[in-house]
C-alpha positions as CSV (number, residue, x, y, z in Angstrom):
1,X,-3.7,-3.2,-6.8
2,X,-5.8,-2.0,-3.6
3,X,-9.1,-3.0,-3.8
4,X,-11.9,-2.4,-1.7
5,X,-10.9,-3.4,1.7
6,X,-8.0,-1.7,1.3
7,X,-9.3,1.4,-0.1
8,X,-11.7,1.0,3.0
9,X,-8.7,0.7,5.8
10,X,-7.2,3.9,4.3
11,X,-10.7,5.9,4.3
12,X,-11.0,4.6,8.0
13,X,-7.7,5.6,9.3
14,X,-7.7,8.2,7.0
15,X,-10.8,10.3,8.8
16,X,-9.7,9.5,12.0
17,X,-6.1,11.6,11.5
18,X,-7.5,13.8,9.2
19,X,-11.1,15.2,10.0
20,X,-10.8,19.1,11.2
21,X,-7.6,19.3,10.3
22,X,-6.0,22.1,8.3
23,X,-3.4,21.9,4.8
24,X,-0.8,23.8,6.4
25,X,2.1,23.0,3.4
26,X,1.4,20.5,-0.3
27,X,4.2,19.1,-1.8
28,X,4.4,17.9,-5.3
29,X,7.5,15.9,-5.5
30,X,6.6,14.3,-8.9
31,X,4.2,16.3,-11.5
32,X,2.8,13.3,-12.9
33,X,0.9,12.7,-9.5
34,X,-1.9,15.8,-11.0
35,X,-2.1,19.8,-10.3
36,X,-2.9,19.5,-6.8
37,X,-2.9,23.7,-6.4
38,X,-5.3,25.8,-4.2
39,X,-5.2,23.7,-1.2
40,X,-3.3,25.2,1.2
41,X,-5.2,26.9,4.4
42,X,-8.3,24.2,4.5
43,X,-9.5,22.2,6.2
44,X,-10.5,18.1,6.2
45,X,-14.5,17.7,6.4
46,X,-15.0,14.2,5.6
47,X,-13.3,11.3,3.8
48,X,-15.2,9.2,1.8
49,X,-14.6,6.3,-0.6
50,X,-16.0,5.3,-4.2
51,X,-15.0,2.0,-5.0
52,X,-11.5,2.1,-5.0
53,X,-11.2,5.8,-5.3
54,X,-10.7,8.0,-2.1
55,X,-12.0,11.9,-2.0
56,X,-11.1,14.2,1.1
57,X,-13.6,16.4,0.9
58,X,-12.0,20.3,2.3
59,X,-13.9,23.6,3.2
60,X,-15.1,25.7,0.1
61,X,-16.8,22.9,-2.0
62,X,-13.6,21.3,-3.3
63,X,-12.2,17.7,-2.8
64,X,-9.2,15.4,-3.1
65,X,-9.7,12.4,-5.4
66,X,-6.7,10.1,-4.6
67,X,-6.8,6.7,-6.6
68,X,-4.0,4.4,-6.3
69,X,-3.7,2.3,-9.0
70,X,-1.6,-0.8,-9.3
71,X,1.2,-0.2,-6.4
72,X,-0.1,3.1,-4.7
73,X,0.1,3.8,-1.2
74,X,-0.6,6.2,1.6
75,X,1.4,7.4,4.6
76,X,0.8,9.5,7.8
77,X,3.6,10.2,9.8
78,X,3.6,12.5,13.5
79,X,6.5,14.2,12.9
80,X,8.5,15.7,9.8
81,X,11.7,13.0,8.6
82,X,13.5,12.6,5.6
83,X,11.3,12.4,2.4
84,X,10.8,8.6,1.9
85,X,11.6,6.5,-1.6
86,X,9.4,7.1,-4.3
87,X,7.5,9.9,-2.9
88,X,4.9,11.5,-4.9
89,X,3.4,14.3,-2.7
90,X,3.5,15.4,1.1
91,X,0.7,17.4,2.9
92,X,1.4,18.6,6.0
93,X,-1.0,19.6,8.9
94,X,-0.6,20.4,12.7
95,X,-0.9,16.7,13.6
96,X,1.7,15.2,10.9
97,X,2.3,14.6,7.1
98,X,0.0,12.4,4.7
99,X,2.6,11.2,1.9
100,X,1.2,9.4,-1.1
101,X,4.6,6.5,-2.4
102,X,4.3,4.7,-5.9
103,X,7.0,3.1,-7.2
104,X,5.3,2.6,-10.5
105,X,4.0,6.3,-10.9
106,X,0.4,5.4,-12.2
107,X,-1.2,6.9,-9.0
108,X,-3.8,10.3,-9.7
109,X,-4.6,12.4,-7.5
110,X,-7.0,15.5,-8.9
111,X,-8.8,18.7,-6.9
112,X,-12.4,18.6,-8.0
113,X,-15.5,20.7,-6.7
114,X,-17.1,18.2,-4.1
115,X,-20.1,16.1,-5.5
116,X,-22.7,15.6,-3.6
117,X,-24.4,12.5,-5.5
118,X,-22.6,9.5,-6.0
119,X,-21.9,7.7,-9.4
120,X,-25.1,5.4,-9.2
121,X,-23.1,2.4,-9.4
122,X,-23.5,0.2,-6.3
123,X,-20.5,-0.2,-4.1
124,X,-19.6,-3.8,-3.1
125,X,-19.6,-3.5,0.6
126,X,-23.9,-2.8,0.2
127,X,-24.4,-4.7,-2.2
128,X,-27.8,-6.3,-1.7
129,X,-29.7,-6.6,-5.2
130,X,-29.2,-9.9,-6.1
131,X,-32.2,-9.0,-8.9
132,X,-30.1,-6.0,-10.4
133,X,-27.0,-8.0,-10.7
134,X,-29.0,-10.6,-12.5
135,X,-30.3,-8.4,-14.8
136,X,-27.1,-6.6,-16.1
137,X,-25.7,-9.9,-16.6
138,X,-28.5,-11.1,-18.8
139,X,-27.3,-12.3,-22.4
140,X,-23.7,-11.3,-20.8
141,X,-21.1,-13.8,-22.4
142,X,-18.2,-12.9,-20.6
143,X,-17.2,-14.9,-17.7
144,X,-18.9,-14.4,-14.2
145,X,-15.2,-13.1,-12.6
146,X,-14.7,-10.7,-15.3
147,X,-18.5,-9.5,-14.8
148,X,-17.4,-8.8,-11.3
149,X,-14.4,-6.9,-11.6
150,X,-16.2,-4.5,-14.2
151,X,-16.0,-0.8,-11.9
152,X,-19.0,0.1,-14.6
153,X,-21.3,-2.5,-12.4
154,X,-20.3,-3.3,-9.2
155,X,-17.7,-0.8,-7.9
156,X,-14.8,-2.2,-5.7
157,X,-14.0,-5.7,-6.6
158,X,-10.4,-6.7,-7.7
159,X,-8.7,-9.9,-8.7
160,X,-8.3,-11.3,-5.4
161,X,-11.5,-10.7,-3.7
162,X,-13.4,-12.2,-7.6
163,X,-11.7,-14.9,-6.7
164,X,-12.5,-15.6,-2.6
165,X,-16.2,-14.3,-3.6
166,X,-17.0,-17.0,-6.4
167,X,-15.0,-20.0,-4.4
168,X,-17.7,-18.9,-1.2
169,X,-20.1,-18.7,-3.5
170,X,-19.2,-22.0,-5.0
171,X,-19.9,-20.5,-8.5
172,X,-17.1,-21.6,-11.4
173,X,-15.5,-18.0,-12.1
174,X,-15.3,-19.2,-16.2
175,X,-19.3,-19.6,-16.3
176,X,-21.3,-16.9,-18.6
177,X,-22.7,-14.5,-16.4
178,X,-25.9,-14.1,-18.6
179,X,-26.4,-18.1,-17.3
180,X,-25.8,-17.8,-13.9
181,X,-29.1,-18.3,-12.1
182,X,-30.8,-15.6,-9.6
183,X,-30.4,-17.9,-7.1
184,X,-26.8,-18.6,-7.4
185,X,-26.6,-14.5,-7.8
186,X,-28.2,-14.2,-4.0
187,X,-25.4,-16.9,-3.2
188,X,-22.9,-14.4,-4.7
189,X,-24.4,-11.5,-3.1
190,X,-24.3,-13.2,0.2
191,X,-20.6,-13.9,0.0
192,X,-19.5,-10.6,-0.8
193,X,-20.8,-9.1,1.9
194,X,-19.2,-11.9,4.2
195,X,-16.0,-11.8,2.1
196,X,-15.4,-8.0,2.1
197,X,-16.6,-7.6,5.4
198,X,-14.5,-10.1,7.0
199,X,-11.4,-8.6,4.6
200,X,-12.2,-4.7,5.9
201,X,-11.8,-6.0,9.6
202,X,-8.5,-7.8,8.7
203,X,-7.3,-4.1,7.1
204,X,-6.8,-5.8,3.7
205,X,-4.6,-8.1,2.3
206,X,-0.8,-8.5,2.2
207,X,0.8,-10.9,0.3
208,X,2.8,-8.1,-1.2
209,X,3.2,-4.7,-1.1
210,X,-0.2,-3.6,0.4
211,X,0.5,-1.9,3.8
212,X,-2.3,0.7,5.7
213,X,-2.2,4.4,6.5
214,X,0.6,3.6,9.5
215,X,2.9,1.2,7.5
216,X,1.5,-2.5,9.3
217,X,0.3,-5.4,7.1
218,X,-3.1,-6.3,6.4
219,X,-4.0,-9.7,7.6
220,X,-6.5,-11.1,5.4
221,X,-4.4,-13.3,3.6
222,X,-4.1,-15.7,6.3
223,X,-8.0,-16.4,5.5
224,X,-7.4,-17.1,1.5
225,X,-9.1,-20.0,0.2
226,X,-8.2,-20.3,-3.3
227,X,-6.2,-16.8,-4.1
228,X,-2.3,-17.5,-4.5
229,X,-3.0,-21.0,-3.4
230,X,-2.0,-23.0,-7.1
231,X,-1.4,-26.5,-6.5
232,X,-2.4,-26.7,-2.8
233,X,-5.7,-28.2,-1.0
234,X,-8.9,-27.0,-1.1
235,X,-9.9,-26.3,2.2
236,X,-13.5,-27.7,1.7
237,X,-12.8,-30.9,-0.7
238,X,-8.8,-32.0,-0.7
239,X,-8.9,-31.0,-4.6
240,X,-6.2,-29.5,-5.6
241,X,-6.5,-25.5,-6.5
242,X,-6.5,-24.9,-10.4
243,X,-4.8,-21.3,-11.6
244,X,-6.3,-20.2,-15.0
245,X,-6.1,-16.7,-17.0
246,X,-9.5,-14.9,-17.5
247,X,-9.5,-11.6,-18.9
248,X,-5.8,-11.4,-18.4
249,X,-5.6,-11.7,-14.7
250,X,-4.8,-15.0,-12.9
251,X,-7.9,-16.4,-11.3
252,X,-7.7,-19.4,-8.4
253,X,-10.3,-21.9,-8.2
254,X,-11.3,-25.6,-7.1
255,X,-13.1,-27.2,-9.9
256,X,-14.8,-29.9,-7.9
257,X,-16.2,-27.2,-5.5
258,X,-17.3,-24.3,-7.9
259,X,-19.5,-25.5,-10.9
């Protein structure tokens, strides 16, 4: 799934194709996608992100939520071609064609009236309040990783970049969150904004399918410490790199470094 960084590329590359351009033709190839009616003739004000959601905000109040889901992507192309595999929708404008692809179908896209206030929960890439984070955790049982990937706290964080955070933070990702200290919350605060930063410039990570708004790979996952690395050395220690299940996702970790 895109997470942040991704999300983040696309909104990037996104508002530098898009911004003052006009919907000149929508396609819907698949219904499932959402009703994505009444867009035709506007224009692109802004693009903004929210977690791992994407809005395109148009002329007359109204915006484009596009959220990707597990295997989501986004396309722009200069110049009209034969409609791609697993096509979802196409929007043309002057400049070229945005195309959303999803081999799994579980990307939404829905026209909303634009909001001007955002959903109060703090987004990753500012995340600063080491304090706030320490009190919605308190008399949390559920393990620190799992507290991080909840969208209802900290908006943004997947599986992969739980896992880089807490191995920078040398935290173990299986410890309550209601006992990790403030302290070691600062420490966690402090690697996510070196983490996701660092991820953002690297356009993401692809050890997959991930790919930006102009089909090239992300590059982050030549700086993975733990993530996808079962069995190999820790970077730091020698250890070897324990995979577990938390919360039904795999989650990478060195035991001697993170406690």
């Amino acid at each position: 799934m895109p997470e942040l960084p991704e999300i983040e590329t696309l909104r990037r590359q996104l508002s530098h194709v898009l911004r003052g351009e006009r919907i000149i033709h929508v396609e819907v190839f698949d219904p499932k996608i959402g009703q994505l009616s009444g867009l035709r003739g506007r224009t692109v004000k802004a693009v903004r992100r929210e977690g791992k959601a994407i809005w395109i905000d148009l002329d007359g109040v109204l915006s484009l939520r596009l959220h990707l889901r597990m295997s989501g992507r986004l396309l722009w192309r200069k110049g009209p071609a034969a409609r791609p595999a697993y096509a979802r929708f196409r929007f043309c404008f002057r400049a070229g064609e945005l195309l959303c692809l999803d081999p799994r179908r579980f990307a939404t896209a829905q026209v909303r009236r634009t909001e001007t206030e955002s959903s109060g929960v703090p987004d990753a890439l500012r995340m600063k309040d080491a304090l706030g984070l320490e009190k919605a955790a308190r008399n949390r049982r559920l393990p620190v990783k799992t507290f991080l990937m909840d969208q209802r706290i900290i908006a943004g964080i997947g599986n992969i970049y739980a896992c880089e955070i807490l191995y920078e933070a040398d935290v173990d990702p299986c410890k309550a969150a209601g006992c990790v200290s403030l302290q070691e919350w600062r420490t966690i605060a402090q690697a996510m904004a070196r983490v996701l930063k660092i991820a953002v410039r690297c356009r993401g990570t692809s050890i997959s399918d991930w790919r930006d708004l102009h089909g090239d790979r992300g590059e982050f996952q030549n700086h993975l410490q733990v993530y996808d690395r079962k069995g190999q050395a820790c970077r730091r220690c020698g250890g070897a790199v324990r995979r577990i299940v938390l919360g039904g996702r795999g989650t990478y970790f060195c035991p001697s470094c993170q406690r």
